[in-house]
N, C-alpha and C positions, 0 to 999 in steps of 0.2 A: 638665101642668107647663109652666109658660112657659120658653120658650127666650131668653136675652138673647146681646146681642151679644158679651159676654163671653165666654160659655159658647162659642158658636162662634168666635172668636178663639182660646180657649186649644186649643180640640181641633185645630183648623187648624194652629195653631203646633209639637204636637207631633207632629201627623201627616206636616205635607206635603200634608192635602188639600184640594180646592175647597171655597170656604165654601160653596155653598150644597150639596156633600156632606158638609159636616160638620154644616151645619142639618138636614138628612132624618136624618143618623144620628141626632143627639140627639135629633129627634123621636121615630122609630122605638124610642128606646133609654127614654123617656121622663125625659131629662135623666140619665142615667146615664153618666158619662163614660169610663169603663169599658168598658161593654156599648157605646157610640157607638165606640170604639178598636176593638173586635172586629170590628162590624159595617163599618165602615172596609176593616179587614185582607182581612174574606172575601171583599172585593168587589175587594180589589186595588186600593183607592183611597187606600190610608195607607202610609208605612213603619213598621215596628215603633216604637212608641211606649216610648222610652227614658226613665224618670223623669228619667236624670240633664241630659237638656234639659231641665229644668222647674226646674233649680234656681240657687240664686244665693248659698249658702252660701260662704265666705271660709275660707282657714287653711290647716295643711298635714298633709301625710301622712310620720311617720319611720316608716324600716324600724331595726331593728338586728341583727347577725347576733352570735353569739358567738364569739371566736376556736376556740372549737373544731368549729365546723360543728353543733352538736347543737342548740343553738337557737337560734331567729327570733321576733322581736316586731315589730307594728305598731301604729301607731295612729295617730288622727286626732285634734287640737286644732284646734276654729274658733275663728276671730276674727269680728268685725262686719265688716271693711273689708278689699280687696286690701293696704290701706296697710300694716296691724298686721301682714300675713302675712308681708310684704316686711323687716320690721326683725327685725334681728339679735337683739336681746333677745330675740322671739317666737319664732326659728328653732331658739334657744340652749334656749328654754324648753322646744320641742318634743320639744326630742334629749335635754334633760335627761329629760323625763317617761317618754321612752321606756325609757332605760337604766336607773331609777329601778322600773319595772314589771315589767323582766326582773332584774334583782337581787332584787330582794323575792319574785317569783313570784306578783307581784298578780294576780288570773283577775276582780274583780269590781269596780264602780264602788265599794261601800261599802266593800271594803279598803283601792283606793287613797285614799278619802278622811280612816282610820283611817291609814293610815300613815305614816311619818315619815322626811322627807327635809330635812337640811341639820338637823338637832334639833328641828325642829318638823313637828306635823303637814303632809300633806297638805294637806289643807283651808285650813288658814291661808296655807301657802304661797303656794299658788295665789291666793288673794284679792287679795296682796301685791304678784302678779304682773298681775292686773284691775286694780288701785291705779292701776299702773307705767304701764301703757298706755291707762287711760282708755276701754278696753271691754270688752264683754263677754266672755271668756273662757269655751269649756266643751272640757272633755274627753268627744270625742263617744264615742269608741270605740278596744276597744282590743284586741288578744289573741296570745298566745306558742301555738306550736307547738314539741314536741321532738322529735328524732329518739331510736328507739330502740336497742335494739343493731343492729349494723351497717348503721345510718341516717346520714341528712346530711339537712342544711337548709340553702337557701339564697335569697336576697333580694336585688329590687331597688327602686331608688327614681327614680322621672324625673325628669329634669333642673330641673322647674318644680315638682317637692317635691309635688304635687297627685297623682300615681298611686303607690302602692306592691305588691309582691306579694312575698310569702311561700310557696314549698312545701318540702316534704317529704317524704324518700326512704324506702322502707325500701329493703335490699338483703340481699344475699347473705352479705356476708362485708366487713368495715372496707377492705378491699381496695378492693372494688368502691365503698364509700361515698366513698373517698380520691379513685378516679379520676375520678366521676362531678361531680365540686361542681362546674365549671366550668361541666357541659353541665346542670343544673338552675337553676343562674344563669341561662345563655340560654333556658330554658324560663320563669323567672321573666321576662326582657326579655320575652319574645312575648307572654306573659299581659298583661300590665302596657300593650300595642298593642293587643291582638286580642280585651281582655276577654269570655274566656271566665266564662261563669255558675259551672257546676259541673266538675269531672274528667270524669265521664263520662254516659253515658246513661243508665247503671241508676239513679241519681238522680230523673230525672224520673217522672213519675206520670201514668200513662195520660190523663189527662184535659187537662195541657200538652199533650202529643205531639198529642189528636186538634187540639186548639183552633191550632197553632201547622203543622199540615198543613193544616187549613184557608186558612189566611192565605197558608200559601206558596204553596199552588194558586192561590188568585185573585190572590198579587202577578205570578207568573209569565205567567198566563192576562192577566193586563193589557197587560203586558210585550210578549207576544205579540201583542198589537192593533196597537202602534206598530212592531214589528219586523217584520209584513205590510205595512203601509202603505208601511213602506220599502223594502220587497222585501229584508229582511237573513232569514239563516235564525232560527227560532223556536224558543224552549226546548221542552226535551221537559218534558213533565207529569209528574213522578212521581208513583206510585202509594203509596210512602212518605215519610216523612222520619228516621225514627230507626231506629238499627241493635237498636233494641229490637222492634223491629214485622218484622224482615227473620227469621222463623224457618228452622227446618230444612229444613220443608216445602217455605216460598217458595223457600228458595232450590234445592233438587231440582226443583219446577218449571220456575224460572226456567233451570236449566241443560237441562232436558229441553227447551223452548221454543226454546233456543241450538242445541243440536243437532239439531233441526228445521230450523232456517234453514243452519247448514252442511250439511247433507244437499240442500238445495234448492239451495245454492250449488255443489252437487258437488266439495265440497273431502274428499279425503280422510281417511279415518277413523284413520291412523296421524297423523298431523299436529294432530288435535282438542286432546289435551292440551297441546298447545303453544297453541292459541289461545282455549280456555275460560278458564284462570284469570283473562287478561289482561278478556275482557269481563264475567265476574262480578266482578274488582275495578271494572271501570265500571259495572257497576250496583249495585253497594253504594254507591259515589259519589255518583252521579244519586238514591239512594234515603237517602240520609243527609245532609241538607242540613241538617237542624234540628240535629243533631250537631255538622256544622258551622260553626252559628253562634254555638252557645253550650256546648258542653264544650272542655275545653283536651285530650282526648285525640283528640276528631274532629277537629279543626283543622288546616290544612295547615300547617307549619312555616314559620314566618316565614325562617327561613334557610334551607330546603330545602323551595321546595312543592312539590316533586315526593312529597313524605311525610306523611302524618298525624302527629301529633307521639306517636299511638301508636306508629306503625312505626318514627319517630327512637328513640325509645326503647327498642324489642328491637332496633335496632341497635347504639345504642351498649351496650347490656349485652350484647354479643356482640362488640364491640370490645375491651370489659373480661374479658370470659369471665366474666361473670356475671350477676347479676338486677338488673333495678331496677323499683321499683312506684310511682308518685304515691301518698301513701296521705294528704297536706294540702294544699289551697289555700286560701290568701287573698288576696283582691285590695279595699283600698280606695280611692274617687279621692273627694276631698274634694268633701262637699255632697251625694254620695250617695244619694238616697234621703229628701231633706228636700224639702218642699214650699215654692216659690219666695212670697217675700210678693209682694201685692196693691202694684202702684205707685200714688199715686192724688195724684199732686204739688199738687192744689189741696183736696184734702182735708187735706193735712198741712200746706198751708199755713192754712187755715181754723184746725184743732187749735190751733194756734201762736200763733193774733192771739185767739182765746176767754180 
């Protein structure tokens, strides 16, 4: 397959890598832009290749919460232009569509569009509103979570309308759901910074974890080229990256291992328990870095990184004298996940004068 300059321009762009490493990958990959992104990674030649730089979609993202903390809705309407996202009518549209989806209990594109807001359908409404503004209009996505018995829900939206997130508590007892909404709002802020993928690791599937240990190895192994050169000290290599891969086993070796080295270091054997926990929580650290790049419970806490936002969380439900579990997240930032158009200024201008 031929490689055009295109082809390596866009892989460059989302990579971060030298073009003629992004020409050998595609080659290698056989114009596979995909398999060229992995092959990239393993070599420690790309950063993680995030769709949402690829994209150029327009519009905004509402959250709404219910006055009673039970539920959250989000959703995304694009526009064509920054312009449309920017006026009031469109903003007005957005937060009406939202409020209009959690009243009705709308779950699906064809209800909202059967349904009827203002005496008329959906559907026509919305066109009404396309009319108004002079472009296209679409309701890209949309969706409510509730909390259950002794749950809470809570939301936030950035200040440029463009990231929102949505989670949801179960807990113990309305007690603990009461006292908790603040500190799931600030777990909603960090989400909505730190975009975490999933809640946790049990999520992912053996075959992410190997492919995404791969990558970490060579971007670190990279890393360490430039950090010898400069005489700085050099990452350790882990041996893992998910606390899914870290078993029972590993970690009794790993601790017998530790106790081998304080044995050589002639430290005391009454004193060990004092200084095992502290490096086994360092090597579940160093061994869970995929964790923490993309679950919101491996994550250092944006407001306490001295904490996983797991451990923020058996704190404060011990602040509360109670439980709290994640048991929903959503996180959308507008454009998402949409493939950015081809620019091609002297072609549209050609279209034009035809």
């Amino acid at each position: 397959m031929e490689i055009t300059a295109g082809m390596v321009k866009e892989l460059r762009e989302s990579t971060g890598a030298g073009m003629m490493d992004c020409k050998k990958a595609l080659q290698e990959a056989e114009g596979d832009m995909e398999k060229a992104v992995d092959i990239l990674r393993e070599k420690g030649l790309g950063k993680a290749a995030k769709k949402a730089d690829r994209l150029a979609a327009e519009g905004l993202v509402s959250v709404q919460v219910s006055e009673d903390g039970k539920t959250a809705t989000i959703s995304e309407i694009n526009s064509e232009t920054d312009f449309v996202a920017k006026n009031q009518n469109f903003v007005d549209l957005v937060a009406a569509t939202t409020a209009h989806i959690q009243s009705k209990g709308i779950a699906t594109h064809e209800e909202l569009q059967e349904s009827v807001i203002d005496g008329v359908k959906f559907e026509e409404y919305f066109k009404s509103q396309i009319a108004k503004t002079g472009e296209n209009l679409v309701v890209r996505r949309f969706e409510t979570i509730k909390a259950g018995a002794n749950g809470t829900v809570a939301g936030y939206l950035h200040s440029n309308g463009r990231v929102g997130v949505i989670i949801a508590a179960a807990c113990d007892s309305e007690k603990t759901a009461e006292g908790a909404k603040d500190f799931i709002r600030n777990l909603c802020m960090h989400a909505a910074a730190m975009k975490p993928q999933v809640i946790s690791y049990e999520e992912f599937d053996r075959d992410f974890i190997e492919k995404e240990v791969l990558a970490l190895k060579g971007e670190l192994e990279k890393e360490n080229e430039e950090l010898h050169r400069l005489g700085k000290p050099l990452h350790k290599i882990p041996e893992f990256g998910s606390r899914a891969q870290i078993t029972d086993a590993v970690l009794a070796a790993e601790t017998e291992k530790l106790k081998d080295e304080l044995r050589k270091q002639n430290k005391p054997e009454k004193i060990w328990d004092k200084i095992l926990p502290g490096q086994i929580d360092r090597f579940i650290a160093d061994n869970t870095q995929i964790d923490q790049r993309y679950t919101l419970l491996g994550q250092f806490f944006v407001m306490d990184d001295k904490k996983t936002i797991a451990q923020a969380i058996e704190d404060e439900a011990k602040r509360l004298g109670g439980k709290i579990d994640i048991v929903k997240y959503v996180r959308f930032e507008v454009g998402e996940g949409l493939e950015k158009k081809s620019e091609d200024f002297a072609a549209e201008v050609a279209a034009q004068m035809a």
